[in-house]
Each structure stands twice: as structure tokens, then as C-alpha cells.
C-alpha positions in Angstrom: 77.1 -207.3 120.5 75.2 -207.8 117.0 73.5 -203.8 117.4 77.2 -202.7 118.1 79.0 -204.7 114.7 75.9 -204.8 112.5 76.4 -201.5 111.1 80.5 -202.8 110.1 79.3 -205.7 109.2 79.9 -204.7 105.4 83.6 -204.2 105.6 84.1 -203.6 101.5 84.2 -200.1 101.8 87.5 -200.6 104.1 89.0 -203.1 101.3 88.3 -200.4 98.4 89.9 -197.7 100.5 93.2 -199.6 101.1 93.1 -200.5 97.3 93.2 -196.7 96.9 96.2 -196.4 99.1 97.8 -199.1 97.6 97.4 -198.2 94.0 98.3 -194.6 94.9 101.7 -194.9 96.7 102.4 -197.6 93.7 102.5 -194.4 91.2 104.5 -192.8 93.7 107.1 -195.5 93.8 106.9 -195.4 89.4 107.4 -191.6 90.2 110.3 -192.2 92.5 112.4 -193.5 89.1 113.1 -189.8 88.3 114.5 -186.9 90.0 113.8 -183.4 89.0 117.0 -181.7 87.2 118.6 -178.6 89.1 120.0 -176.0 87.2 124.3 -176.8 86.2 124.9 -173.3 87.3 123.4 -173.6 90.5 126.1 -175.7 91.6 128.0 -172.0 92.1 125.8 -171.0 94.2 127.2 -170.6 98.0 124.7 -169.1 100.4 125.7 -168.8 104.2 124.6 -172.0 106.2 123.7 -171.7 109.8 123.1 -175.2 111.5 121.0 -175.0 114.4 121.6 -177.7 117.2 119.3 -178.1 120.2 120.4 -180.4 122.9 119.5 -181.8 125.8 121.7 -184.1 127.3 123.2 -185.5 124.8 126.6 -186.0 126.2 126.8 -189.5 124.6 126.5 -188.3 121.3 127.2 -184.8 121.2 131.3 -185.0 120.6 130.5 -187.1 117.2 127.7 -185.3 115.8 129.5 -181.9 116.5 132.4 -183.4 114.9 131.2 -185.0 112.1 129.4 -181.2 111.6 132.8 -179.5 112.0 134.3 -181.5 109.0 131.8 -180.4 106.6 133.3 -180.0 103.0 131.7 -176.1 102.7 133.3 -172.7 103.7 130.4 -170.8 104.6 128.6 -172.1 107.5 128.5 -171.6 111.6 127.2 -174.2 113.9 125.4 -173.3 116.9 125.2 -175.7 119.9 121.9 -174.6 121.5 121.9 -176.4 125.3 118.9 -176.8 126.7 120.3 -176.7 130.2 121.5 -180.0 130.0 122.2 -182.2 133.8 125.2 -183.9 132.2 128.6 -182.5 130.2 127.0 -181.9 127.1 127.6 -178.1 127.5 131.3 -178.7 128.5 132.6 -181.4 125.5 131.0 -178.6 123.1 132.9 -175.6 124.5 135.8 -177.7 124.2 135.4 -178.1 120.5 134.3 -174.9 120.4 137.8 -173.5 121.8 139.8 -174.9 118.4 137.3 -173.3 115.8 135.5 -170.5 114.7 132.7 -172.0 113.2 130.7 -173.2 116.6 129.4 -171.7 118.9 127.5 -172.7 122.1 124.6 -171.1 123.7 123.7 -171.9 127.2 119.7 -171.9 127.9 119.5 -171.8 131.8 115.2 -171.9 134.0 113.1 -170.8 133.8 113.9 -170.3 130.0 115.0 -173.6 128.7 113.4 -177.0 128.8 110.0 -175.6 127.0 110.0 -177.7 123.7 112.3 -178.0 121.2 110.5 -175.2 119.1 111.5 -172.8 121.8 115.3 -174.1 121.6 114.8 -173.7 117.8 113.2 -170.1 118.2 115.5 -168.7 120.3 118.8 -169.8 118.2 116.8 -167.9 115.2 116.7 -164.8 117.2 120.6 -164.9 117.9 121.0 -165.2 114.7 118.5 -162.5 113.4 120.6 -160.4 116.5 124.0 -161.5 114.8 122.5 -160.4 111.0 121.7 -156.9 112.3 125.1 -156.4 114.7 127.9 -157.6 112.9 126.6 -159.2 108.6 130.2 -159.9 108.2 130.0 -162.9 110.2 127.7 -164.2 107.6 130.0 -162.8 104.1 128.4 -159.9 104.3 125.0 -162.2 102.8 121.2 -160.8 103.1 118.5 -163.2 104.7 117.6 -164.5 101.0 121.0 -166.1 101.0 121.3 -167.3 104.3 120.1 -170.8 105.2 119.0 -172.3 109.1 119.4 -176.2 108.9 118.7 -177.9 111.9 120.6 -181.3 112.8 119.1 -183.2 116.2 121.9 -183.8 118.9 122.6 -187.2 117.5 122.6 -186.5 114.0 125.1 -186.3 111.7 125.8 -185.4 107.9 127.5 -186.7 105.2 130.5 -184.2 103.9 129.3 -183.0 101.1 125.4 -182.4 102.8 126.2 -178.6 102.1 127.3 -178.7 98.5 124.4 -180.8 97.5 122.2 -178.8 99.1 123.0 -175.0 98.9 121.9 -175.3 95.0 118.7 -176.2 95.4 118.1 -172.8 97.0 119.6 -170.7 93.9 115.7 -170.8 92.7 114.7 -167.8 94.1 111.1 -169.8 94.7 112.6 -172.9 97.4 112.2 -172.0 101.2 112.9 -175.3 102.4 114.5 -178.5 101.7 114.9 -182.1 103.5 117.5 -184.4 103.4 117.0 -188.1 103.5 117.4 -189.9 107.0 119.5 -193.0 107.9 119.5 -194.8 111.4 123.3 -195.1 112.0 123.0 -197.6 114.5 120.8 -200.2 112.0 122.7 -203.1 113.0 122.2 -202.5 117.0 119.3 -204.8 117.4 115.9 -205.7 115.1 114.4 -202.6 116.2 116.8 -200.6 115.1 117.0 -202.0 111.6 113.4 -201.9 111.5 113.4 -198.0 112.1 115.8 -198.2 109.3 113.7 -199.4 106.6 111.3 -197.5 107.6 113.3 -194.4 107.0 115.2 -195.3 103.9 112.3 -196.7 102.3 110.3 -193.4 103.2 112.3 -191.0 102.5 114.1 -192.6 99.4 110.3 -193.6 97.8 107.7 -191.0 99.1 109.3 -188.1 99.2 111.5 -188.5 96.0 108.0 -188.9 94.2 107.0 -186.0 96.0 109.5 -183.9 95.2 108.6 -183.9 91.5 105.1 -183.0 92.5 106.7 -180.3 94.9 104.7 -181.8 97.9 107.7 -183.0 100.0 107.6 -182.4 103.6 110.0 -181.2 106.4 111.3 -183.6 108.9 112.9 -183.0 112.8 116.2 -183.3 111.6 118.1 -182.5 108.4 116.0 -179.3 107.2 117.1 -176.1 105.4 115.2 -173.4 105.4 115.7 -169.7 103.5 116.2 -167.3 106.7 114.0 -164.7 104.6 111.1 -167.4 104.1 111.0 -167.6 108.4 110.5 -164.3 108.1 107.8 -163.8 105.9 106.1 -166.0 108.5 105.8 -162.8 110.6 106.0 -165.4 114.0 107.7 -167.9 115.8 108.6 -170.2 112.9 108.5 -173.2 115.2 105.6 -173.3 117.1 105.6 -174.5 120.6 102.4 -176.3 121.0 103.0 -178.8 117.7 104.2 -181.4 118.5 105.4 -182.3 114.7 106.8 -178.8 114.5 108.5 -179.6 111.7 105.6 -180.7 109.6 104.0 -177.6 111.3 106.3 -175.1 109.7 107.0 -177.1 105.9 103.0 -176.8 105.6 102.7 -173.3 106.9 105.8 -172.1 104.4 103.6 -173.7 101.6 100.7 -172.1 102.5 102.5 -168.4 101.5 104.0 -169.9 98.3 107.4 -171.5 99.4 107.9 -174.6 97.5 109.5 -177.4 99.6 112.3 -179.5 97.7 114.1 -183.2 98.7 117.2 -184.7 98.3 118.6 -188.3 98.7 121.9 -187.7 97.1 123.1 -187.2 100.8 121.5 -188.2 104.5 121.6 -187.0 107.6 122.4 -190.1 110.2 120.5 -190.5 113.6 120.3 -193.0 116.6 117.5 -195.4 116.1 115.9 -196.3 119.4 117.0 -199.6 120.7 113.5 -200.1 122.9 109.7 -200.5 122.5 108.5 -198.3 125.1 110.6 -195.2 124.0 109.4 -195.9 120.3 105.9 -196.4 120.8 106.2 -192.9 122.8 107.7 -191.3 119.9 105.2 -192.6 117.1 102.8 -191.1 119.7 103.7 -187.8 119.4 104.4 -187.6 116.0 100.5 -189.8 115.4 99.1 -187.0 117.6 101.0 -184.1 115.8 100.1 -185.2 112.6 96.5 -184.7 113.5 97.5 -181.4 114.7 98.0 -180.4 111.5 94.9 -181.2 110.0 94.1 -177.8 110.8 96.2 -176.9 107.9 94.0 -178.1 105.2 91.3 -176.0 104.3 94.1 -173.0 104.0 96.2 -175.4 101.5 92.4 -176.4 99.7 91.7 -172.3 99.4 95.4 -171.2 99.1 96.0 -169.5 95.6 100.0 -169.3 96.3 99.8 -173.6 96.3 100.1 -175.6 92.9 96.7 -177.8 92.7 98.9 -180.9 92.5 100.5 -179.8 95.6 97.5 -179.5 97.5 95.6 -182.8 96.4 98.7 -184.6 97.3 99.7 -183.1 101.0 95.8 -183.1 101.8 96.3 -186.7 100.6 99.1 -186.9 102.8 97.9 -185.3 105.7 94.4 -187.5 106.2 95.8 -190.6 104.9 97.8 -191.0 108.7 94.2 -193.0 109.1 95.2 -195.8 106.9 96.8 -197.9 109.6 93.8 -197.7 111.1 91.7 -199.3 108.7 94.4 -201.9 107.9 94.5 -202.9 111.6 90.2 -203.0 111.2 90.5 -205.6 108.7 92.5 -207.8 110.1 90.8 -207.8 112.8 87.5 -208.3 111.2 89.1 -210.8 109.1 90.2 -213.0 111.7 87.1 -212.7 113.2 85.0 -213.9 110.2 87.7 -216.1 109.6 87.1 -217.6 113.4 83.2 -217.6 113.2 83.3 -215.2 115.6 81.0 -212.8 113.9 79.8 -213.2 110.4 81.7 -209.8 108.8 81.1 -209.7 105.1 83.5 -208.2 102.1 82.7 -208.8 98.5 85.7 -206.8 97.7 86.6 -207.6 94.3 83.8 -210.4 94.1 82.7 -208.4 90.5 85.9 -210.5 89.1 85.3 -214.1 88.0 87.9 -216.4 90.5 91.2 -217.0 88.2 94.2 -216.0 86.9 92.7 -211.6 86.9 91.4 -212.3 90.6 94.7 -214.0 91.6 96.8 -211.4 90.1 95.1 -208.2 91.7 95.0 -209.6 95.0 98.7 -210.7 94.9 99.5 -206.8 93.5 97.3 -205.3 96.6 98.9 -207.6 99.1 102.3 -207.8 98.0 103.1 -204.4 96.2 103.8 -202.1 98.8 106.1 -204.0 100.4 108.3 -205.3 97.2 108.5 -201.0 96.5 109.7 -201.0 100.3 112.4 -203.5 100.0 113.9 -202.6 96.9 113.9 -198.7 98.0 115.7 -199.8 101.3 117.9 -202.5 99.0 119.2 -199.9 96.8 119.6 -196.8 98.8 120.5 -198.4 102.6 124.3 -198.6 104.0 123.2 -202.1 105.8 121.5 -204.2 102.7 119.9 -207.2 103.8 121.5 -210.6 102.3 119.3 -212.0 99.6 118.0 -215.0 101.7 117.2 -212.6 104.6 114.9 -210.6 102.3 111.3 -212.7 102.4 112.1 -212.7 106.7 112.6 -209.1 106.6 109.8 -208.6 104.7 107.0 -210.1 107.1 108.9 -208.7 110.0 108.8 -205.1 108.8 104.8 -205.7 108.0 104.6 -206.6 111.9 106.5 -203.9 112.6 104.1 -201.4 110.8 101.6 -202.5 113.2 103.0 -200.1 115.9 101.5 -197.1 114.3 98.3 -198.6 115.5 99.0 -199.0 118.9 100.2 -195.7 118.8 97.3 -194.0 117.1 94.8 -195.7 120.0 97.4 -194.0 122.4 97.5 -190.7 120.5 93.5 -190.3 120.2 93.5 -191.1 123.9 95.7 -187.9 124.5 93.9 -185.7 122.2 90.8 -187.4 124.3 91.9 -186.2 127.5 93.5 -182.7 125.9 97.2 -184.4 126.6 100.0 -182.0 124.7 103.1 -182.2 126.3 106.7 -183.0 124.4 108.7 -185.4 125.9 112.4 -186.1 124.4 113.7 -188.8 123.0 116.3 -190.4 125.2 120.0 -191.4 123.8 122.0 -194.3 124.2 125.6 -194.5 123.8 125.4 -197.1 121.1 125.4 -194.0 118.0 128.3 -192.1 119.3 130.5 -195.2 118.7 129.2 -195.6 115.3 
């Protein structure tokens, strides 16, 4: 065993590299304390907004979200219901809405077409509505692909009221191609798990990707994107493309690549169904572990890319390879128990350069407890479920267990890319959101 550990016996390195990660999403959360301004006159601005729906059934959730779309505070926008040849009603409960209004539609995928992936759904309700654009513009005002918009809301989702008039400004900068809206779990309060998922996306996308934002590095996620219809375009393909499975992270990075700057907002969310079970969570984190390394392909064109900002591409190369930071966490744990066990006789003189004292007690506190303090108050100020002030420190350890499933499913992901595994598999629902 000794010829197989001797060459980690040194685990320092692993300690400097988490200090790294550590120190650097600290700046980010110090970076998170301001926004970037929008122009006052932007708020004018009304391109057409065409929200994209893929579903699969859904028919637990699919007469709320579309509903909840429907009542949208914004004129110009159409909804299009994009069933995936669904085994349930979720065709039929949209085709009734759709019979009182004008602005949804519903498309009917049918085999050998449909059930390919939800780029294909997303593909194929882009080329209805490139088909629409060129038969009959009035449908859209009488606006050009720079002014039209393709959001895409998952089957569960739904958005705030006023997602639209927050948004559409952004986009009167002739350089934005794509934005992302912050994420909520609406059912937090179903069980642990769920709340878990929910400080996991509130802190994220309320911390990260506000920082982001000012650097211009945000990414896309599944649900609650925008994109410029004329920036899919210049893409000259499929936007979504059906072998990623992170197809939205596939398509943010690709739009950056030819230029398109990428903007957040947390000033409204879009809200989706947390998943109440392990095994259809760990299955999830999977895929989206495994697409993440999909994209690493992506970074010697962002590192050679003279369209990208150099801030911009140190910090989604950043991005992009720091996915192996759980990793290394999990490593020294491990290790650390082990030494801590005499097990095996691991060594770290991490830090040992300070004299033991107030400085050495002070950094390690910072390294150990910083992220998580960042984490808390992002979820504490932005989150429609705050936690109670004594269920905070409980919270706190249980969501630092509860990171621990990204390394279970990185083992499972590099076992997949191992045995060349690169099927989607959906999410299932549960009724629990549509009551919500």
C-alpha cells in the first residue's frame, strides 16, 4: 500500500490549492456587494420575447407554470409549449389554456422525432420560430431578429411578473446576447433535500454570478435564459447541441467565444421543483459533473479568442477547471482522517511557515469558515424561506455535508466518461411544485 500513497504522502499542495479557491470566491463574494448600472433609458426598451417550453410529462406541473407564464406583466411575448410526446395529459391541459389566449401555443413532437434530448426540443421550437419570422413578422410587432428574444423556462418553472420588464433592458446594449435569471427552488420547505438544493441555488446564483456579472463572465443555466434570436444565428448551427449534456453552459460559452457578452440578474427568479430524493439528485449532479467536463473543450478557444475580454477568460477558464475542487476537498478529508487515525502517516505543513497564535488561528478560521458564512448570508438575504436565527449554525454544517454529493457524483461521472456513457436522462416531477 506504501508504493501506492507514498507519492501523496505530501498533501500541502492540496491545502494551498483550496486556499486559492477559498481566497478567490471570497473576492467574488466582496464583488457581489455591487451590481453593474443599466442604462435609465433602457428601461423603454420592449423587444419581442418568445419563451420556449420543452416538456415531457409534466402534467403535474404544467397548468401552474403555463399559468404563472400567461400572467406575465409584458405585452410582447408568445409562449410555446413544446411536447415532447408526452404518455400523460400534459399536451391536453396546455391546449386548454391555449384555447382562451393568443399568446401560447403548443407544438406536438410525435417518434421518431421527439424524445432525443432536450437540445433537440429546444432546436426545433427555434426553427418554428425562425419559420414564423420569415411567414408572417407581424406576429412578432413587426421586430428584426436583433430585437427578438428566445427564453427558455423548464416544464416546472415559473417567473416572477415583472421577469420581462427587468430583463428586456439589459438587451438594449447592442453588445448582450444572453442573460440568466437567478433560480429559486419553490418547493424549499418540502423536505431537507429540497431546502438544501435551495441554498445551493440562492447562494450561487445571488453570490457567484452577481460577481460575475461585473466581470462579464456569468454563465447560462437550463432554465431562465434569454438569448438575442440574432446571436443563435451568428452561431451558424444548432444553437443547442444535442450531445452536451450541460447544453446550456454549452451554448453561453460558445456565444462568448464570437463576442456576445453574457449579463445576470437577481432582481427577479425563475422558480423550479427541487428534487425530493437522493437517487434522482445524485443522477442529476451526474450529468451536469460530466457536462461540465464536456466543456473543457471550450478553453483553448476562450484562451486564443480576440472577441473575449482577458478578465472574462481568466475567470470562466477559472470556472470551467475549478469543477475539480470537490475533488480535492473530499482528498483531504480523507487523508486527514487517515493521518488523524494512524492509518497512514500523510503529512501537510500547510501554513506551518506561521508561528502557532493568534495569525495562525485567524487564517485557519477565515479558510475553514469563510465560504460558508458568504453562503449563509447570500441565501439569508436573498431566499423566500430564511432560516430562523438559531437554525442557522445546523444549517450550516448540514449544507457542508450536503456539498459532499458533488463528489459522489464526480466518481460516477468520470465512470461514464470512462466507459464513453452520454445519454440524457430527465428529471422526473413530483406533484409537490404544482401546489406551490
Amino acid at each position: 500500500m506504501d508504493w501506492l500513497l507514498a507519492p501523496l504522502k505530501d498533501t500541502t499542495w492540496a491545502s494551498w490549492f483550496v486556499s486559492f479557491v477559498v481566497v478567490y470566491y471570497f473576492v467574488m463574494w466582496c464583488f457581489s456587494f455591487g451590481r453593474r448600472p443599466i442604462d435609465g433609458e433602457a428601461s423603454s426598451y420592449r423587444p419581442f420575447v418568445v419563451i420556449l417550453v420543452p416538456a415531457l410529462n409534466e402534467q403535474d406541473v404544467i397548468k401552474k407554470s403555463l399559468t404563472d407564464l400567461l400572467a406575465i406583466d409584458y405585452e410582447d411575448f408568445l409562449i410555446i409549449l413544446m411536447n415532447d410526446d408526452s404518455d400523460d395529459d400534459t399536451s391536453a391541459i396546455a391546449r386548454g389554456l391555449a384555447a382562451n389566449t393568443t399568446k401560447l401555443m403548443v407544438v406536438d413532437r410525435r417518434m421518431p422525432m421527439a424524445r432525443s434530448g432536450k437540445s433537440s426540443v429546444l432546436n426545433h421550437g427555434l426553427s418554428i420560430v425562425n419559420e414564423m419570422l420569415a411567414e408572417e413578422p407581424s406576429r412578432f410587432g413587426g421586430k428584426a431578429a436583433d430585437e427578438i428574444l428566445i427564453g427558455v423556462v423548464d416544464g416546472d418553472g415559473s417567473l416572477d411578473h415583472d421577469t420581462l420588464r427587468i430583463v428586456t433592458p439589459y438587451f438594449s446594449d447592442s453588445s448582450v446576447g444572453q442573460l440568466q435569471i437567478g433560480v429559486k427552488i419553490a418547493n424549499a420547505n418540502a423536505n431537507l433535500l429540497t431546502r438544501m438544493q435551495d441554498m445551493e441555488f440562492v447562494g450561487f446564483s445571488s453570490f457567484v454570478q452577481v460577481a460575475r456579472d461585473r466581470i462579464g463572465s456569468s454563465g447560462l443555466g437550463g432554465n431562465g435564459q434569454f438569448t438575442r434570436l440574432s446571436a443563435l444565428a451568428q452561431l451558424g448551427r444548432d444553437p443547442w447541441t444535442p450531445t452536451a449534456l450541460t447544453e446550456d453552459l454549452d451554448l453561453g460559452l460558445a456565444l462568448v467565444g464570437l463576442g456576445w457578452e453574457t449579463r445576470f440578474t437577481n432582481r427577479c427568479f425563475v422558480h423550479q421543483q427541487g428534487l425530493t430524493r437522493w437517487r434522482p439528485l445524485l443522477r442529476q449532479r451526474t450529468r451536469w459533473i460530466q457536462g461540465h467536463y464536456q466543456c473543457w473543450k471550450y478553453i483553448p478557444k476562450l484562451l486564443t479568442s480576440k472577441n473575449v475580454k482577458l478578465a472574462t477568460k481568466l475567470d470562466l477558464t477559472a470556472y470551467l477547471l475549478l469543477v475539480i475542487t470537490v475533488v480535492v476537498v473530499t482528498f483531504l478529508l480523507i487523508t486527514g482522517l487517515l493521518a488523524l487515525m494512524n492509518i497512514y502517516p500523510f503529512r501537510n505543513t500547510f501554513l506551518d511557515f506561521i508561528p502557532s497564535g493568534y495569525l495562525h488561528r485567524v487564517i485557519n478560521g477565515f479558510l475553514m469558515f469563510a465560504p460558508i458564512v458568504a453562503y449563509l448570508y447570500t441565501y439569508q438575504r436573498y431566499s423566500d424561506f430564511r432560516l430562523k436565527f438559531w437554525e442557522i449554525p445546523a444549517f450550516g454544517f448540514l449544507f457542508f455535508m450536503y456539498s459532499y454529493v458533488w463528489s459522489f457524483a464526480t466518481m460516477r461521472a468520470w465512470g461514464r466518461m470512462a466507459f464513453r456513457r452520454n445519454e440524457w436522462v430527465k428529471t422526473p416531477r413530483v406533484a409537490a411544485a404544482a401546489e406551490k
